[in-house]
N, C-alpha and C positions, 0 to 999 in steps of 0.2 A: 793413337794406340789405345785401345782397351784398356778398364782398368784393370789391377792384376787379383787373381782368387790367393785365397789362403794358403801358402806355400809351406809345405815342410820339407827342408832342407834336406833330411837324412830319414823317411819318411821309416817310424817302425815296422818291426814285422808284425801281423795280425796278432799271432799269439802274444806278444809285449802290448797291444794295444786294448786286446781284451782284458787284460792283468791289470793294465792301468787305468781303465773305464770300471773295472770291477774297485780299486781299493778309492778310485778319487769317490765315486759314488756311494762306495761305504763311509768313507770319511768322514761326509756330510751327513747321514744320519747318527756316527758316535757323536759327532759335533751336536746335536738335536737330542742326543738321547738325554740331558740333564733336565731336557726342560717339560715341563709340563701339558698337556692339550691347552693350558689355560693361559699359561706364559706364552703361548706360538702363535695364540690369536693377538698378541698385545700389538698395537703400533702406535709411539708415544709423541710423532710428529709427521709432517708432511713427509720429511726427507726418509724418512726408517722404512723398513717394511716387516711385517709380522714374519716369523719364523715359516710359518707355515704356508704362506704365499712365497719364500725362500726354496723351500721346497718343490713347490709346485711349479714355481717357474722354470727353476733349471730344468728339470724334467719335462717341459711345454719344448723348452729347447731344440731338447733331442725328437719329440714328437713331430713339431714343425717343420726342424731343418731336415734331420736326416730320416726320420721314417715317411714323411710326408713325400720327399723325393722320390724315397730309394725302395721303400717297403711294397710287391708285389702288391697289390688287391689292401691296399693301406685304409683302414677304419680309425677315426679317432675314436680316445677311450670315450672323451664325453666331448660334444660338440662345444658345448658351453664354454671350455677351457681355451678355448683357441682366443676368447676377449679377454678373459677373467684374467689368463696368467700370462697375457702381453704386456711386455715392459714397454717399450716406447720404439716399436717396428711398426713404423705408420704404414710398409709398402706391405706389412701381415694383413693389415686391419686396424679395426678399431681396440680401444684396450680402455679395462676399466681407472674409471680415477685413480691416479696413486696415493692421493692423500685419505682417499676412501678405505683404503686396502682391509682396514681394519674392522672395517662393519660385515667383513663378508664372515660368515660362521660356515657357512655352509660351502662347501664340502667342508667338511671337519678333516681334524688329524688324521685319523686312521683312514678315511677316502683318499686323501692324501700320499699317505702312505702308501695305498693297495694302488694308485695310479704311477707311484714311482716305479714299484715294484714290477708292475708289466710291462710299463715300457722300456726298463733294464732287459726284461728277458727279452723284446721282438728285438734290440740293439745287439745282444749277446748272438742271437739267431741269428741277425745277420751277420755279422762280422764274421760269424765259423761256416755261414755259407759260401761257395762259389760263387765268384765273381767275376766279371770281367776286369781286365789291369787298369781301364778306364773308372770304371764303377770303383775300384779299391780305391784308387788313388784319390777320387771325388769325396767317397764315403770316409776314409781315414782324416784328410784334411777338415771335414766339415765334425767331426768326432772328438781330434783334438782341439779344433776351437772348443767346440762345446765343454770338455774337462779344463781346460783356462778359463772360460766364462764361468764355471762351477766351481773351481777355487778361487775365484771374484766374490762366488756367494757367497762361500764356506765365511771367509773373513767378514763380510756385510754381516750377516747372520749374528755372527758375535759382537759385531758392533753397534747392529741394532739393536739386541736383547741389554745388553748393558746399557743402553739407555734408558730402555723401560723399564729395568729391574732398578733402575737410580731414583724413581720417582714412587718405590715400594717404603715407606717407613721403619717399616721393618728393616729395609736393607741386605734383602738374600744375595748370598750368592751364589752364582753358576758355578764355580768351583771351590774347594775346599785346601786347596794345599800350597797356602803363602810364599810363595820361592825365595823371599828377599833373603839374606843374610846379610851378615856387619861384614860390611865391605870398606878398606877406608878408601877417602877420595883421592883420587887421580888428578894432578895438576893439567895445568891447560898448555898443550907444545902446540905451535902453529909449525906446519909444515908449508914448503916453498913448492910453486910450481911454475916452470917457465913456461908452460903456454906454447904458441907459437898456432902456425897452419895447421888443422890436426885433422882425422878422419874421427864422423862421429855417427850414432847410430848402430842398429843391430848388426850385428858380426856374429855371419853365421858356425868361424870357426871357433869362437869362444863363448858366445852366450844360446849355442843348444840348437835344436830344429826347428824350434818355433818362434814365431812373433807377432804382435799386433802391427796391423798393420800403421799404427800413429808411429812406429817403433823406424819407419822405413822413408825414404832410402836411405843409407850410409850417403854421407856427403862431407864436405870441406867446413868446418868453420874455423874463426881466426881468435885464441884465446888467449887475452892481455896476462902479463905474468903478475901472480896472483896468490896467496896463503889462506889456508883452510884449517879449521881447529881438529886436532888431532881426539877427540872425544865431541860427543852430543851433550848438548844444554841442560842442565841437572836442575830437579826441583830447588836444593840449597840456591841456584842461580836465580832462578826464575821469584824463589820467595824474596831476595833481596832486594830485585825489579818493585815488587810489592811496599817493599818497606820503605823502599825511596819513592814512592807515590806514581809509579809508573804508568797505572791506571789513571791519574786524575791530571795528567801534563801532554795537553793539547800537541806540545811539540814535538814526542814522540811518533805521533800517531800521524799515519795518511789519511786526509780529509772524511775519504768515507769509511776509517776506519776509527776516526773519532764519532764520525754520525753513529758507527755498529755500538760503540761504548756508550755513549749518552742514550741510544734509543733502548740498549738493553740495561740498562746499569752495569755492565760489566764490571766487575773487580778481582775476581779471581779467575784462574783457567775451570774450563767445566770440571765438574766430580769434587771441587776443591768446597770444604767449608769451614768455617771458623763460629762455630756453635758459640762458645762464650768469649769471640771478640777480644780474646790474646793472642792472637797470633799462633795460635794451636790447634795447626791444620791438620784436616784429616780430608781421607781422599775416597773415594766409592770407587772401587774397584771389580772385576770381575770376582773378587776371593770376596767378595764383602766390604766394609769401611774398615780402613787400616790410616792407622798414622800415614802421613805424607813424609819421605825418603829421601833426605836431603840429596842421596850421591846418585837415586835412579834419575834418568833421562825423563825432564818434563814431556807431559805427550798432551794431547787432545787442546792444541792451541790452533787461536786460525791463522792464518794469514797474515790476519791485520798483528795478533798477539808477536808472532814470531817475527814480522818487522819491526814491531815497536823494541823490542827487547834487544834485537841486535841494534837500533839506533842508539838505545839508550849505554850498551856497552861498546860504542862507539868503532862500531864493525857492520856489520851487512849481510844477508843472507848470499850464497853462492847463485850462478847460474845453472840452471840444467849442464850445459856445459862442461862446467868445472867440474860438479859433480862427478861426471863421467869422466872428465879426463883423472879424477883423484883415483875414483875407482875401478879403473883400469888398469893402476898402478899397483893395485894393494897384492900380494904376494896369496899367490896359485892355493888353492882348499881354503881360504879362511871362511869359517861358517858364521852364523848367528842366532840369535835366540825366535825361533819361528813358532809359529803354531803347534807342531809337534814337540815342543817342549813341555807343550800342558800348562808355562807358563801364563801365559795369557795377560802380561803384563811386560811393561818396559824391565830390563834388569841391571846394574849397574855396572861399568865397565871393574872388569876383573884384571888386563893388565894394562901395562902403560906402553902406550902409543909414542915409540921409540922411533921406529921405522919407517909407521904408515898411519894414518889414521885409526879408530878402533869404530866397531859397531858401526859400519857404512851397509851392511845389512843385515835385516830385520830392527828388532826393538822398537821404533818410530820409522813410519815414513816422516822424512825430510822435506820440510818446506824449501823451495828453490825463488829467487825472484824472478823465474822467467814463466812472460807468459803460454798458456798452452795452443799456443800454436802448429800448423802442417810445416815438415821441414821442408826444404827445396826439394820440390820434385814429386812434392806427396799425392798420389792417388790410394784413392779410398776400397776395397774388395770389390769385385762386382757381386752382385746379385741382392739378394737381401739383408745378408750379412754388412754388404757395404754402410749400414746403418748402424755401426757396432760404434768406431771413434771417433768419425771425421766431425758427425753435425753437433756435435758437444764444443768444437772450438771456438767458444768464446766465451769471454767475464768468466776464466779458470784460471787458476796455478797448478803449475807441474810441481809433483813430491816425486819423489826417489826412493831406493832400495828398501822396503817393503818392511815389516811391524811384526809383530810380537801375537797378531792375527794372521799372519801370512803363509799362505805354507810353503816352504822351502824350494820344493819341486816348480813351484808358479812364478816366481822371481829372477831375474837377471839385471846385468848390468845397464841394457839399454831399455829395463821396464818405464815407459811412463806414466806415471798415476795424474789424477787431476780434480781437483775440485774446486769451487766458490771460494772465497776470500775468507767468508764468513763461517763456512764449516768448521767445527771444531769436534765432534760424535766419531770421525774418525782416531786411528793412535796415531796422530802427527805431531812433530816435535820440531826443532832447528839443530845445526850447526852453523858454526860465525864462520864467516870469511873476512876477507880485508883486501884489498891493492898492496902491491910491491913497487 
């Protein structure tokens, strides 16, 4: 069999798709508009990318995939862009360094800009043109990927400039309006789950019309009965970890996640500092340097941090799995704190996790122990898209229900995220699990 194209489920109608190409592509210049031509060139490591190459790339996107196919008598804007703004589509072509991204000036912001800007209008033209039901149906699914791959960036975007804005002395920030309040803390309820044979994977009648394809197929797995913490891991937690020497106790740590501590001196989680060496941490946040929050959700740990810390409180990270089977539980509308909040930081649980778990989406992506692997049965899109998740599985961890960069509408229950061990520039965070 073939492998399968990008399916939407419940495929919209033009005019809802026009609507939704027009505000997700706005979205992403509000997101851009705080920052400066000078900030957008910034790129402060291999993994980041300059705001401005964020830009340009979603936009090559749409250029590549759907005007390139679809578009009558199809001209690129600038030929040049077809290497410059390729992320890693080796069946495109070639693509510039990514750790380079940052030396490139040229085209500037404003080129940038005027290149988003047209290719918005030839995607709007087509879309209100006539089509055949073949053509619609090609061009819609290849569309909506493209706005999923672009609230990918929306969130990148903010989490690459917060890095580089971390290494400013100054300490600016992208936003100005502190969300925390005095919240007090929420005890820790472990909730039970029995487990059993289960269905797992995207379910098109509850998580929406679309999905990646890592998302696929729905299939059987067998999950041991099991407790999960009713709240996410709080800075007050994770400073304790510190104070009992958590960093400097080999037996916490997995081999090569003692090698990441010792080769970096790792002691605190990133953004965190202790200026004058009391214990009086302060955090670099998107608002600026703010005190560290004992009751908000730790975020930006890797892998290794987030295993260490559940070894040390003598629990475990969950399975993807579990995960899912928790949050498939949680009761019908419960929202969370997403990118549309403006927040732009983790926020502290407000109530107590009686029922269900609290914050199982947004505020932190969740560290999972399992690794990122194809489920049973997994084929990859065909065409050039099929380059989107499949060749990234390996030496990752799967995270879960989405952050505090994320946008609301991008998110579902069977989302799987994935990164390195070692990453930590992301908003990832934990919750404990345990055996029954």
């Amino acid at each position: 069999m073939p492998p399968p194209k990008p399916v939407l489920h419940a495929r919209a109608p033009v005019t809802d798709l026009l609507e939704r190409f027009q505000q997700v592509r706005g979205q992403t210049e509000l997101l851009a508009k705080p920052l400066s031509a000078e900030d957008c060139q910034l790129q402060s490591m291999a993994d980041a990318s300059p705001a401005k190459w964020h830009l340009a790339h979603q936009t090559w996107f749409f250029e590549t995939f759907v005007l390139e196919r679809f578009e009558p008598g199809f001209k690129p804007f600038d030929a040049s862009f077809r290497v410059l703004f390729n992320s890693y589509y080796n069946g495109v072509g070639n693509q510039y360094p990514r750790p380079k991204r940052g030396l490139i000036s040229r085209p500037s912001l404003q080129e940038v800009l005027a290149y988003r800007a047209q290719i918005n209008e030839r995607v709007l033209n087509m879309l209100a043109a006539e089509k055949t039901n073949q053509d619609e149906d090609a061009l819609a699914q290849l569309i909506t990927l493209g706005l999923h791959h672009e609230q990918q960036h929306q969130e990148l975007l903010l989490t690459d400039i917060k890095h580089a804005l971390s290494f400013n002395p100054g300490r600016p920030a992208y936003a100005k309006r502190w969300p925390l309040a005095g919240i007090h803390p929420q005890p820790v309820r472990w909730h039970r789950y029995e487990g059993g044979l289960v269905e797992h994977g995207f379910n098109a009648a509850r998580d929406g019309e679309f999905a990646f394809d890592n998302e696929t197929p729905r299939h059987r797995v067998y999950i041991a009965p099991f407790e999960l913490t009713g709240r996410l891991v709080t800075n007050g937690e994770m400073r304790a970890f510190i104070d009992d020497r958590g960093y400097q106790r080999p037996e916490l740590w997995l081999s090569m996640g003692w090698d990441w501590v010792q080769a970096g001196q790792h002691q605190l989680p990133l953004y965190w500092q202790d200026a004058t060496r009391t214990g009086d941490y302060r955090n670099f946040t998107l608002q600026g340097l703010v005190e560290v929050d004992t009751n908000t959700p730790v975020c930006h740990l890797s892998y290794f941090e987030a295993d260490a810390f559940a070894r040390w409180a003598g629990a475990r990270l969950p399975t993807e799995f579990e995960w899912e089977l928790a949050a498939r539980a949680l009761p019908s509308g419960q929202s969370g704190n997403f990118v549309e909040n403006a927040a732009y930081h983790p926020l502290p649980q407000q109530e107590a996790s009686h029922g269900a778990p609290a914050q199982m989406l947004g505020d932190v992506w969740e560290w999972t122990q399992s690794n990122y692997n194809p489920y049973t049965g997994y084929k990859p899109w065909e065409g050039l898209v099929g380059e989107y998740n499949g060749k990234f599985m390996c030496n990752q961890f799967v995270l879960r229900g989405g952050s505090c960069a994320t946008p609301q509408s991008h998110i579902r229950t069977s989302y799987r995220n994935f990164f390195p061990p070692e990453a930590q520039w992301q908003f990832s965070g934990l919750r404990l699990a345990r055996d029954t």
